[in-house]
N, C-alpha and C positions, 0 to 999 in steps of 0.2 A: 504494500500500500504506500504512496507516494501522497502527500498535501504540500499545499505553498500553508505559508505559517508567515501571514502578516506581509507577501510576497518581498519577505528581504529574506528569510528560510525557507529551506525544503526538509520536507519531513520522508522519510523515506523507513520503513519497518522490515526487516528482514530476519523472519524467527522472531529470537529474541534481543537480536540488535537493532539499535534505533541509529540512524545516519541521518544527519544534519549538515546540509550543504548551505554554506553564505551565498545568496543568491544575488548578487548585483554585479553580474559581470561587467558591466560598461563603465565601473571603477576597479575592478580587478576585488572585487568582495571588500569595499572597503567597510569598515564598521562604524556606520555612524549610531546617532541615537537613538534611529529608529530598530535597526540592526539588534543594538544592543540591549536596546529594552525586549525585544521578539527573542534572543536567546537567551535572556535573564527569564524569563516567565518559561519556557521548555524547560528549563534548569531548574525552575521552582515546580513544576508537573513531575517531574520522574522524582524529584525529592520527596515528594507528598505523596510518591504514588499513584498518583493519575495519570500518566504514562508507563505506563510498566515496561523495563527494557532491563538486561542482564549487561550490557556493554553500551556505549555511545561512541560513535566515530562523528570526527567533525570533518569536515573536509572543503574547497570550495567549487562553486561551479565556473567553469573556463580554464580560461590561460593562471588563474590565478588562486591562491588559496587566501589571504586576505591583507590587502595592501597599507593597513591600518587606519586610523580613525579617516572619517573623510571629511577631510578639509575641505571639498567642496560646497559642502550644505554651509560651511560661515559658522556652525554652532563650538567652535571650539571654548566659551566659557564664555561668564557674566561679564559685564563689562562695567567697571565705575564711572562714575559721573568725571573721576581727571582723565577716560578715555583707555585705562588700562584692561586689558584682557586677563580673564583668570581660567584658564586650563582646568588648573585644578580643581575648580566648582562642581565640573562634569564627572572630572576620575571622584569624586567626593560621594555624589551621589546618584551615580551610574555606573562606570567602568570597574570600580576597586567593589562594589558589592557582585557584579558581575563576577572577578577574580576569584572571591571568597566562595560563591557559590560553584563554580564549578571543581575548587580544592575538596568541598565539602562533599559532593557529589556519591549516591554508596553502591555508586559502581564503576569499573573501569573505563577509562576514556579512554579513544586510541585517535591520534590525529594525522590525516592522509595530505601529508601536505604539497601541493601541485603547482607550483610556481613560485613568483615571490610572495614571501611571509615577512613582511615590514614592518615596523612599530608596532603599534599595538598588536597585530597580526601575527609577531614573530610571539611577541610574549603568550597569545592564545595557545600560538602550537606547543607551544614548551609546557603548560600547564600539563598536557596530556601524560597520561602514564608513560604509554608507548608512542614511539613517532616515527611515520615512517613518511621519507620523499623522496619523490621525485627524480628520475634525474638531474632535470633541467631547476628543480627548484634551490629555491637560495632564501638565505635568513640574512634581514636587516635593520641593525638598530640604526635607521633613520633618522632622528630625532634631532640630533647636531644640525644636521642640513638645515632646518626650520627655526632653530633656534629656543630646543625642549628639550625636554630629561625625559629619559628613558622611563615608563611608565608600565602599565597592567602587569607591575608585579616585577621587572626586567630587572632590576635593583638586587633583587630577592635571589631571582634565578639564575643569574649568569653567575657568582663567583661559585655560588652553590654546583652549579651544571662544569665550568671549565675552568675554575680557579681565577683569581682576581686580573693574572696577567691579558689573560684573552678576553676576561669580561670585558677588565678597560680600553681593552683593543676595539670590543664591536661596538663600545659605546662612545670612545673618543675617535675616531676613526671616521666609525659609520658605513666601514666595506661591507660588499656583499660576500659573504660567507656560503659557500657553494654545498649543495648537499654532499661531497664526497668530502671535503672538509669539514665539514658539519658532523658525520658519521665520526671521520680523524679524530677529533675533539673531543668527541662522547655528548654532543648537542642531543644526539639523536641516536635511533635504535637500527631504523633499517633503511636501506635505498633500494629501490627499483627501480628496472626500467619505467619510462613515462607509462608507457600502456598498460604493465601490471600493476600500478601502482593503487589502484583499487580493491583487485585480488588481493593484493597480498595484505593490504591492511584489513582487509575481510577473514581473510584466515584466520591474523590474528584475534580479530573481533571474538571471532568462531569459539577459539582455542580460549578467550576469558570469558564468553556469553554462558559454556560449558563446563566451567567452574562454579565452584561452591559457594554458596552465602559466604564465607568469610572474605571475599574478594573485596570486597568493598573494606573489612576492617582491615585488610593488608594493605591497602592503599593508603587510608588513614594514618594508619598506625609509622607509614615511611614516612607520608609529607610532617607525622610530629615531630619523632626521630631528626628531622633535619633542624630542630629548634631547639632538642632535652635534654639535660646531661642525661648521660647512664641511667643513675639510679630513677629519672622520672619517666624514661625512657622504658624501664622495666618496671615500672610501675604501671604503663601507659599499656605494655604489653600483657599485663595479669588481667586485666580488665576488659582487653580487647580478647583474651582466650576466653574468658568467661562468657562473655556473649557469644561466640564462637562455638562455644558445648552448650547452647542451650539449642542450636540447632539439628534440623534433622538431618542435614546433608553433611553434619560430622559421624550420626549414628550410618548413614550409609556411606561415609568410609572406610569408617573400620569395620564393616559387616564384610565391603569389599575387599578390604585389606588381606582378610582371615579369612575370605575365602579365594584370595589370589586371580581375584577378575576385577575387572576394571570397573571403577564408578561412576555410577549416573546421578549425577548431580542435578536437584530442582531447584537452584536460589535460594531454598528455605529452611 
């Protein structure tokens, strides 16, 4: 089943993966407001449950996966009465709850990234668990060009993803970082040719739609890990096994464990 969703997404259901394409090719999927509030409300459907999906793929439609906020609509921030623009009115009360909700998210993301991933765009695709592009695609912190700071979260991600030397490289720089350099780096998970580049993030979809309810706490439980020391770290993990055994696709692990076939996992 395929919907436009507010015609700046595509909603696309396959099983039990949900595929969500940026739909404005003729900016190269850039994410404006409108955008952003249409994948903030999806993101708040599968969190609540009214969507029901065991995996999420993002991905964009065209030459491009998403060229970041788009400057063409003029809405980049409030403006004072001395004439001053403020960016960060928008990331305040749009872009940064968008960030949070998709970290929160209690299921796997995988993002299929097909061209350039710019600003905002680039930080989207980083959020994902897993990432896989492209060959022709490319990751750019943009931001310098225009005369911004790197933003949805970009701060956060890059020293955490390639260490502080190469963060400050794509963020004082601003080059375009090529998916086989991007792979090099450890940006990213996998590359494909352009034309599998769907398949193979679908595989993987496949390969976490097909996993256990705890997927969603193994997710969580790394993006805290990147914040804990140790000890809250294993704190964080006693709490996440607990909910973990209250489920029934742990009892059918270990049934299939002990009986040395492989398990069929329901999400629940």
């Amino acid at each position: 089943m395929t919907v436009d969703y507010d015609e700046t997404i595509r909603l696309t259901r396959l099983g039990d993966i949900l595929v969500v394409t940026l739909n404005d090719p003729a900016t190269l999927n850039a994410c404006g407001p409108r955008m952003a509030q249409a994948l903030s409300q999806v993101l708040a459907a599968i969190g609540a449950g009214e969507l029901s999906a065991r995996c999420l793929v993002i991905t964009g439609e065209g030459r491009g996966f998403c060229s970041g906020a788009n400057l063409q609509t003029g809405t980049l921030g409030v403006t004072s009465e001395g004439g001053e623009i403020d960016p960060g009115a928008l990331l305040e009360s749009l872009y940064n709850p968008l960030v949070i909700a998709l970290r929160d998210l209690p299921i796997p993301v995988v993002a299929a990234v097909n061209g350039p991933a710019a600003g905002m765009g680039c930080s989207l695709a980083l959020l994902a668990d897993l990432i896989v592009a492209g060959e022709s695609a490319y990751f750019v912190q943009a931001f310098r060009h225009i005369g911004l700071v790197p933003d949805g979260g970009a701060s956060y991600l890059l020293p955490r993803l390639v260490g502080k030397a190469r963060a400050m490289e794509m963020a004082l720089l601003g080059e375009k970082i090529s998916a086989a350099q991007a792979l090099d780096w450890g940006l990213i998970n996998r590359v494909a040719p352009d034309a599998a580049l769907m398949p193979t993030a679908l595989a993987l979809a496949a390969t976490l739609a097909s996993g256990p309810a705890a997927m969603g706490l193994i997710r969580r439980a790394l993006w805290a890990g990147m914040d804990l020391d140790l000890t809250s770290a294993l704190a964080h993990e006693r709490i996440a096994q607990r909910r973990a055994g209250a489920t029934a696709d742990l009892r059918e692990g270990l049934a299939a464990f002990l009986a040395k076939r492989a398990a069929v996992f329901r999400g629940i």
